[in-house]
N, C-alpha and C positions, 0 to 999 in steps of 0.2 A: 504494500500500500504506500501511498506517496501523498505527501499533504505541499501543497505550496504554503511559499512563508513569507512574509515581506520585513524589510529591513527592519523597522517598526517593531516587529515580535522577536526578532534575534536579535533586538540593541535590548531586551530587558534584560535587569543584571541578573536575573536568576534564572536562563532559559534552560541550561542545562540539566541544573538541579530539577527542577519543571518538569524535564524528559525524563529524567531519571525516573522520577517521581510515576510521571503518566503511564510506561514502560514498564514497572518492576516485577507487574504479575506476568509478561511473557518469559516463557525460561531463555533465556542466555544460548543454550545450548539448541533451539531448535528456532531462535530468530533473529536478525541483526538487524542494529538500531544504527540509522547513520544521518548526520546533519552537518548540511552545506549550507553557502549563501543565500540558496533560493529554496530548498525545499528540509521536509525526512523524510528517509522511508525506510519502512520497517518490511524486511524480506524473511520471506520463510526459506530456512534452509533446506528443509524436501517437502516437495511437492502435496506430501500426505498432512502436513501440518498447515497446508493454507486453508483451509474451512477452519479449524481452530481461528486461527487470522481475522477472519474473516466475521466468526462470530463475534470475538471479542472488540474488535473496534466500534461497533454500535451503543455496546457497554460500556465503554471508558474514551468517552469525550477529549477531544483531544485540546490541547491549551492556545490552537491556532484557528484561525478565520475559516481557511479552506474548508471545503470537503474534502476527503479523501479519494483519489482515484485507485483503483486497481491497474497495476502495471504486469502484462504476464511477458516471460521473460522466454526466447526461442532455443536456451541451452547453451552451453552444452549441455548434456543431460548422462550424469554417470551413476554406476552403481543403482542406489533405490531408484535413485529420481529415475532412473534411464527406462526400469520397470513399470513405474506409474506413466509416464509419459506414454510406453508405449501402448496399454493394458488402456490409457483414457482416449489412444489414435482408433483402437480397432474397436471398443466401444463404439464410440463418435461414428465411425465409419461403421459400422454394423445394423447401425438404424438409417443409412444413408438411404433415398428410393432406389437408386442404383448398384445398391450391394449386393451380390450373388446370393 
């Protein structure tokens, strides 16, 4: 997920602690929190833990103007992910009208 920020919200003096704050029930280990000049965004590290993501941002408001966009990301895709990736292709395509 990806929030835009404007200069405005990243000159407050506690923005950090803020994220910290907003952030601390995602575990560590299965999401990464990152802030630039213009945005955050917070990525799930495999693919099986974006619906977690995904629920919990509705819950825990986040301390900027934005809405959140969802960003989905083309890979590389190894190990789990490479498995969910594929397992969500032949899905996807299995309900296609044109699938055998």
């Amino acid at each position: 997920l990806h929030w835009e920020t404007s200069p405005l919200e990243l000159s407050r003096p506690n923005i950090k602690a803020e994220m910290h704050e907003w952030t601390s029930s995602l575990p560590p280990d299965k999401y990464e929190v990152s802030l630039t000049d213009t945005h955050i965004k917070i990525s799930a590290k495999f693919l099986t833990d974006v619906p977690t993501l995904l629920i919990w941002a509705p819950k825990h408001p986040s301390p900027f103007t934005s809405l959140p966009t969802l960003v989905y990301s083309n890979g590389p895709w190894t190990k789990d992910n490479l498995v969910t990736a594929v397992e969500f292709f032949f899905q996807r395509n299995a309900y296609h009208p044109f699938a055998p």
